[in-house]
N, C-alpha and C positions, 0 to 999 in steps of 0.2 A: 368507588369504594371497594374495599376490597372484601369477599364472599364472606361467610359468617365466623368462618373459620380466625378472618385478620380483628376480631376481637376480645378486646380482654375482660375476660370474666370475674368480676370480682364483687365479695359483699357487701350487700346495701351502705355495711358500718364502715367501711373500708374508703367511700368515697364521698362520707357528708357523716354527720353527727345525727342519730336517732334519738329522742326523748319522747315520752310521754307526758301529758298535760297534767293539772293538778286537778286532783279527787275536787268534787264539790262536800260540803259536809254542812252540818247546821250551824256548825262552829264557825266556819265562811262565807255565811250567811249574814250574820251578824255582826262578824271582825272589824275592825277599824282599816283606812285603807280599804274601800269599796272600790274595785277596779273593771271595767269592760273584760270580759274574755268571749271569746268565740267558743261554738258546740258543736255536735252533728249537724242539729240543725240548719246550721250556718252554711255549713261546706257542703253544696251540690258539683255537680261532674264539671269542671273548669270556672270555676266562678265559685265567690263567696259573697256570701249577703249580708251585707254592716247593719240590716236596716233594723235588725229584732234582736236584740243584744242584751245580753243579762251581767250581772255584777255581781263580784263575791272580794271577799278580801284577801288582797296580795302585799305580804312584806313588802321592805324594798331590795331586799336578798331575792323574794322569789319573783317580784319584775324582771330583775335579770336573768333568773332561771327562767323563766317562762315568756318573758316579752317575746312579741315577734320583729323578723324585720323581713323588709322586702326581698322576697325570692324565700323564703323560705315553703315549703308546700306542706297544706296541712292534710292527713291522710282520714277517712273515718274510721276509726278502730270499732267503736259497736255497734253493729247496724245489722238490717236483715242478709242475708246471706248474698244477695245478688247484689250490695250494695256497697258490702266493705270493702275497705278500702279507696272507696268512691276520695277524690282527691281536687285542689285547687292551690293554685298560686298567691301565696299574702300577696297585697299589692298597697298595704299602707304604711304609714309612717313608720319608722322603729320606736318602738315602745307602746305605740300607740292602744293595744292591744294584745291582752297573755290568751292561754287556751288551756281548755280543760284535759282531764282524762279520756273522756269519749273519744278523743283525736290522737294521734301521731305525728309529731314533727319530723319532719327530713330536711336537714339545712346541708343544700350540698358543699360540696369543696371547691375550692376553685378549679378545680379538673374538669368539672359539668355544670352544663350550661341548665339553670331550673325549668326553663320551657323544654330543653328535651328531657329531664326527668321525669316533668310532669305527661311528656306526650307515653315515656315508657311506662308510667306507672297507670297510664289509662287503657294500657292496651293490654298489661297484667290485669285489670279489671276485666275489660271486654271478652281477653280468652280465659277468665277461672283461675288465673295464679292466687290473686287472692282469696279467693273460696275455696281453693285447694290447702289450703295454710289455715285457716281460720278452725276456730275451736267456739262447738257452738252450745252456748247455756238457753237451754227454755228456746227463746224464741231468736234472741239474742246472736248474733254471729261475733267475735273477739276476733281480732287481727294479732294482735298482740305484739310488742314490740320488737323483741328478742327474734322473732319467729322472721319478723317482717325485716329486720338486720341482717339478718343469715341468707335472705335470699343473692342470687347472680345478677346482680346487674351488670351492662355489657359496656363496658368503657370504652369511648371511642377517642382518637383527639378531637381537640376544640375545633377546630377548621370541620370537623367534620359533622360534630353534633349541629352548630354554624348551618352548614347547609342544608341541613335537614329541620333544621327548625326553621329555617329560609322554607322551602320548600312546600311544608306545612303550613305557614304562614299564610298564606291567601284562603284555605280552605277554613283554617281559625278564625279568617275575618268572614266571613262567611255565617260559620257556627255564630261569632259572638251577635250578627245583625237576625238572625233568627232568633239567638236565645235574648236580646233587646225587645222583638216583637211579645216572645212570649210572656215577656216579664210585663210589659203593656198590658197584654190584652187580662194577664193574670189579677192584673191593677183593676180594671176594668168589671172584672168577675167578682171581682172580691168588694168592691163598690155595689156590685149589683145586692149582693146578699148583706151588705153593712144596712143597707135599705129596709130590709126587716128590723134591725134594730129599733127605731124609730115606731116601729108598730106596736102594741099594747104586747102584753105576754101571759099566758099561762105555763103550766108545768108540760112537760112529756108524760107524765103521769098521769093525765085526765084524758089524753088522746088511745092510752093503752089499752087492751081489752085484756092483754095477760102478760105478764112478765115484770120485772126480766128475772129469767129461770137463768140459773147457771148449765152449764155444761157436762158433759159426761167426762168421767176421768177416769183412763186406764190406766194399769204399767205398760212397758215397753215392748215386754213380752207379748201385746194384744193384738200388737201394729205388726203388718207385715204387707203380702202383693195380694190376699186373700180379704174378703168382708165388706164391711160395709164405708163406703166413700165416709170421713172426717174432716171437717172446717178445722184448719187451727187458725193461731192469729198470725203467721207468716202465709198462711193463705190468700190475703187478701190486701189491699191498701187501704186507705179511705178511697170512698166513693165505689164506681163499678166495679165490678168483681164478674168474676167466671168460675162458678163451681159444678160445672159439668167435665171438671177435665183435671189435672195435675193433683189431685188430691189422696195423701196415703189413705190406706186401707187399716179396720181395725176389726177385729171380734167385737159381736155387740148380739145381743139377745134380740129377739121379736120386743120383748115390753120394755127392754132400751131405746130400741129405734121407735117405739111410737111412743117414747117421753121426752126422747133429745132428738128426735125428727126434725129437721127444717121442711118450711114449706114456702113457696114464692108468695113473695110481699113480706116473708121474716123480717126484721131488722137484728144485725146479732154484732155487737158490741164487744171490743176489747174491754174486760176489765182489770185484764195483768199485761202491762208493757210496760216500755220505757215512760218517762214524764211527759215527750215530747208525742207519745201515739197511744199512750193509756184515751182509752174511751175513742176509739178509732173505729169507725162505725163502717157497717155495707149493707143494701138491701138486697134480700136474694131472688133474683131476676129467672132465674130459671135450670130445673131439674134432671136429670136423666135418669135418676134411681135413688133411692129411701138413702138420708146425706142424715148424719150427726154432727155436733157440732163439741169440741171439746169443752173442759172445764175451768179454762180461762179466760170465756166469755163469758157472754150473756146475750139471749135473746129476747126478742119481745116482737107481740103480736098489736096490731096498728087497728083502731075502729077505724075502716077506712072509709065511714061518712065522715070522718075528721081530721084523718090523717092522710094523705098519699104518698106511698111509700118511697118513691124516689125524691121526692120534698124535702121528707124529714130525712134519710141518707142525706139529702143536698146540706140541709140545714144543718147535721151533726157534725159537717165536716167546717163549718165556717169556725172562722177566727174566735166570733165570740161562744160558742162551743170549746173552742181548743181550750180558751183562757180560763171557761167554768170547769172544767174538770180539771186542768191542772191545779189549780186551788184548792179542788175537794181532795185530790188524790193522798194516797196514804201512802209517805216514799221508802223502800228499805233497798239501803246498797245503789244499786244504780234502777233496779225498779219502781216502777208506782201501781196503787191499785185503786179503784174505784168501786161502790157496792149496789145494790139496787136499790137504795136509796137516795146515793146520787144521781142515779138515772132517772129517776122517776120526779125528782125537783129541778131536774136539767129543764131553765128554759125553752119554751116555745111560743112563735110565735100565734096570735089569734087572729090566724086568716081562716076562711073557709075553705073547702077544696078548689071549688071553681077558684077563686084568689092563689092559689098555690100551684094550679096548672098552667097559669099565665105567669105567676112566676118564672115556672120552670121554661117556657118558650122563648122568653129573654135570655134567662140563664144560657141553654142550650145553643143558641144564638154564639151567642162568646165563647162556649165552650167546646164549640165543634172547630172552629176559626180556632181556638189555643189548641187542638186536638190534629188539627191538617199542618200548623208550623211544628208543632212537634215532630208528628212525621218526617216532614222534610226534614230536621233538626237530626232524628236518626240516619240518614240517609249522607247527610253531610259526615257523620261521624265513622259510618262504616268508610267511609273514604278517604277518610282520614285515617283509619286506622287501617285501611288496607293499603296507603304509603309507605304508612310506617315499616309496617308489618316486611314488606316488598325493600325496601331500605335496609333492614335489619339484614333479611336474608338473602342479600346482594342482589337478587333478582332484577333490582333496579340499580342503576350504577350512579353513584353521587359523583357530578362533577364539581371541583372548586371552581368560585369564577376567577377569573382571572384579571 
């Protein structure tokens, strides 16, 4: 191949067709013409999950605006910052299935081949192309379409995308038998905690000993490299968290920090996110210095004769959590919100502690095994993406076979 220099540079729009998905609305909700479409949710990093699928109503004008078909790649337009643009290959039927706004269509030309699209558009993820583009609301990261058309994609000829997507190919088989493991073991996990289901329930509200308080809320102007460590909700994911480290700085009074103080065993709750992470819960493991928490959450304090705090983290993140607060949430635009009153009728289950520390030994069991293929799952990726990367910039020389 020849160095970086033998390619052609040209915009994303230039060599496939960009659209964005259709708005959800309550009006879509209810329409006639109830149809599958795909979400954020759906599209992780090379792979898409048919398995959880929601339904709104699609003309038959905008089946065809919006249907997908095979090789087309769906891009994630809102998502946390590290995440946009996070992207996968359709791989079903034509028609089969449209897609929302949250997402970005790229349907290339016949000029490129969608596995090497898709391998460029993972490695614009990996080094920040897309986080360097994105335009961020709240918490929300936008890719935006327009934005994401403009960019240089590097056009190669077909024989040569070909080899490189040859090339890549064994280490993708690779990725996909790790990311098969993980979806297992993920099966597995998820089984483990459906388990509680089955068990009697009370509220989260009879386990609390205080909360949920909201948050502290500054301007912009408060934040800066000076003050006192703040949680936001790009902070953290579900589940473990680390807030001893990466966290902005804000102005905050002495009788601030000891009203929106965290302290380890907190549990502090999204209450303003998207639909799909509203009520997106972490427990705080450990400190290095007096931490606030901002005004779009919510915290709460755990009687921990009744509650054990990485239990309830465990528990907040299960499925049947996901599904109670998306039902209670309050939706405007593409956000949702939750109050402390859904918190505090949020299901839970009536074990004891000792019952929920045995829990957690099984869990942890499956979840260290899904935590060691991840790993490896990263490590396949840097490799993949240090071909690519090495390919691109002739470093490595692509031969045709012959």
């Amino acid at each position: 191949m020849p160095d970086n220099a033998g390619i052609e540079w040209l915009p994303v729009r230039d060599v496939g067709s960009v659209r964005m998905g259709k708005q959800l609305s309550p009006a879509s909700r209810d329409a006639a013409g109830q149809f599958p479409y795909l979400r954020v949710a759906n599209v992780h990093l090379g792979r898409i999950d048919y398995a959880d699928v929601n339904r709104m109503g699609f003309t038959a004008a905008e089946r065809e605006t919006y249907g997908l078909k095979p090789g087309d790649i769906l891009l994630n337009e809102g998502q946390s910052l590290e995440l946009v643009g996070r992207s996968a290959i359709y791989d079903r039927a034509e028609g089969e299935f449209c897609f929302q706004n949250t997402l970005v269509r790229f349907r290339p030309d016949s000029r490129v081949l969608p596995e090497y699209a898709q391998a460029i558009f993972e490695r614009w993820l990996a080094t920040g192309v897309f986080a360097a583009i994105a335009k961020q609301t709240t918490s929300i990261a936008h890719l935006g379409g327009d934005r994401f058309a403009s960019l240089s994609f590097p056009l190669l000829p077909l024989e040569v995308q070909r080899r490189i997507v040859e090339v890549i190919a064994s280490v993708t088989a690779l990725e996909r038998q790790i990311q098969a493991s993980i979806a297992k073991l993920e099966a597995l996990r998820s089984g483990v905690i459906e388990e509680l289901a089955h068990l009697e329930w009370r509220t989260l509200g009879e386990v609390l000993e205080q909360g949920p308080q909201n948050g502290i809320y500054k301007p912009g102007s408060s934040y800066g490299l000076q003050g006192t460590p703040i949680v936001r909700i790009d902070s953290f994911t579900r589940g473990v968290s680390d807030f001893t480290r990466g966290l902005l700085r804000v102005q905050a009074s002495p009788e601030e920090i000891a009203r929106y103080g965290l302290a380890v065993g907190d549990l502090v709750i999204n209450r303003v996110n998207t639909p799909e992470l509203v009520g997106k819960a972490t427990s705080v493991r450990r400190l290095l210095e007096p931490t606030v928490f901002e005004s779009n959450m919510m915290r709460c304090k755990l009687r921990r004769s009744l509650a054990d705090p990485l239990f309830t983290e465990t528990w907040l993140g299960s499925s049947i959590v996901k599904r109670y607060f998306l039902a209670r949430a309050k939706s405007a635009i593409s956000q949702a919100s939750i109050n402390g009153d859904d918190v505090r009728s949020c299901p839970f289950p009536a074990l004891d502690t000792a019952g929920q520390l045995k829990f957690l030994a099984r869990f942890d069991a499956v979840q260290n095994e899904r935590l060691a293929e991840a790993a490896e799952l990263a490590k396949v990726r840097a490799l993949k993406q240090g071909l690519v990367d090495d390919m691109l910039s002739g470093r490595v020389k692509v031969t045709m076979a012959s």
